[in-house]
C-alpha positions in Angstrom: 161.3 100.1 71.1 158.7 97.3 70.2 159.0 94.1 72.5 158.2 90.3 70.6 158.0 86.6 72.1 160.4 84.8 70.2 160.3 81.0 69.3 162.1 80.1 73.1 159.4 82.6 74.6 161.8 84.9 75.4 161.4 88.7 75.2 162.9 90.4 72.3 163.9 93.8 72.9 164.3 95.7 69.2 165.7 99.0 68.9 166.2 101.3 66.1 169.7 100.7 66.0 169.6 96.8 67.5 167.8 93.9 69.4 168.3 92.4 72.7 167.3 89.7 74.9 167.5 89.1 78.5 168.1 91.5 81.5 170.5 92.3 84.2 170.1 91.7 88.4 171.3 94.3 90.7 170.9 92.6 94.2 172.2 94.7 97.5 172.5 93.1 101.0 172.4 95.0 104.3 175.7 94.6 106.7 173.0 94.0 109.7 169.5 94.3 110.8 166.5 94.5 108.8 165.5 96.8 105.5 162.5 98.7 108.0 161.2 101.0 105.4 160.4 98.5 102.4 157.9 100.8 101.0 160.5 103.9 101.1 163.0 101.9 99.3 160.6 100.3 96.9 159.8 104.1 95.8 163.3 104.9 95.4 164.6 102.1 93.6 161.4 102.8 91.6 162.0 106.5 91.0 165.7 105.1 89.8 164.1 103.0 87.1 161.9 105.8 85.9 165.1 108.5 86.1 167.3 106.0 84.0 165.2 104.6 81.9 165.2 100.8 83.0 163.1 98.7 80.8 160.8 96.0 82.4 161.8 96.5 85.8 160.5 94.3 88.8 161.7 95.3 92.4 161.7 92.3 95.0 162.2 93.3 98.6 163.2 90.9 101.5 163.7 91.4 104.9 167.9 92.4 104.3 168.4 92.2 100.5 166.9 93.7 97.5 166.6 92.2 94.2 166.1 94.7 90.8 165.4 93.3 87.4 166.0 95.4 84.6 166.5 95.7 81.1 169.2 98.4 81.1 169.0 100.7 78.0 172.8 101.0 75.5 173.3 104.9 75.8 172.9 104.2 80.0 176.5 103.6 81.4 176.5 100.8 84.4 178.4 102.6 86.5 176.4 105.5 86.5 173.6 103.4 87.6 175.2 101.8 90.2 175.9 105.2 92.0 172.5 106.6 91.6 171.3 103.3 93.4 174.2 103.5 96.1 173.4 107.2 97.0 169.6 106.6 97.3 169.9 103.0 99.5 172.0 104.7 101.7 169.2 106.5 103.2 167.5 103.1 104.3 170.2 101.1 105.9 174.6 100.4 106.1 174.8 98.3 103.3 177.4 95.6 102.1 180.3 97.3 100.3 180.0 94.5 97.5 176.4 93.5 95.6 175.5 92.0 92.4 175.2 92.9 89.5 174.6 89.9 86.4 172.7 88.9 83.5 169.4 87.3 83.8 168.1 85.0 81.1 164.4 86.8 80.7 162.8 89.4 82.6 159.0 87.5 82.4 157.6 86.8 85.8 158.2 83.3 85.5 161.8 83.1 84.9 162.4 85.5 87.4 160.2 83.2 90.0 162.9 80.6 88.7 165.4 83.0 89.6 164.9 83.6 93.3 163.7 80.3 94.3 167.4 79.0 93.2 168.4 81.9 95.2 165.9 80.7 98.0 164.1 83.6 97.6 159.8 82.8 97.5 158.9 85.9 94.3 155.4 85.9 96.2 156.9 86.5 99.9 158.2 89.5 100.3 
C-alpha cells in the first residue's frame, strides 16, 4: 500500500487491487463511572489495530468514551472487528450496548481535531 496527498490534501490510500480515501470512527461509551485504566485500554485497542491490520489508527481516550480512527483494510469484515473490540473493552468497564461506528472524512490529525471538537471532545485533553 503507498499513501499520497491528493489535490484536497486528503490521504489517498492505493492498493494493488484499488484506492481509497477517508476512514471509519468506532466510538464506545461506558453505561456509568469512569474508563480507570486508560493506559490498559489504550494497549488493547492498540493490540486490536496491530491484530487486524487497521491502517492509520489514532486512539483518543476520555474520561467515559473512547474514540478509534482507522482506516479499515477490504479483506477485514466489520463485524469481525467489532467483536474483537467488544470482547477486549469488556475487561475495562459495562459498556453501552449501542456505539458508533461511521465514516470520517480524513484520518490527518487535523481533521480528526475537527472531528472531536464538533463532538466537544479537546484531541489534546485526554
Amino acid at each position: 500500500m503507498k499513501k499520497e496527498i491528493d489535490k484536497d490534501g486528503r490521504i489517498l490510500y492505493k492498493f494493488s487491487h484499488s484506492t481509497a480515501k477517508g476512514g471509519n470512527l468506532y466510538a464506545h461509551k461506558l453505561i456509568s463511572g469512569r474508563i480507570e485504566n486508560k493506559e490498559g485500554l489504550r494497549n488493547a485497542l492498540n493490540a486490536i489495530s496491530v491484530k487486524h491490520k487497521l491502517i492509520d489508527t489514532t486512539i483518543k481516550i476520555y474520561d467515559n468514551i473512547f474514540f478509534l480512527f482507522f482506516h479499515m483494510p477490504k479483506s477485514l469484515a466489520a463485524v469481525e472487528l467489532f467483536d474483537s473490540i467488544q470482547k477486549t473493552i469488556s475487561l475495562f468497564g459495562e459498556w453501552h450496548e449501542d456505539y458508533v461506528f461511521t465514516g470520517v472524512y480524513d484520518l490527518q490529525e487535523k481533521f480528526i481535531r475537527k472531528d472531536l471538537e464538533k463532538l466537544r471532545f479537546d484531541y489534546d485533553k485526554e
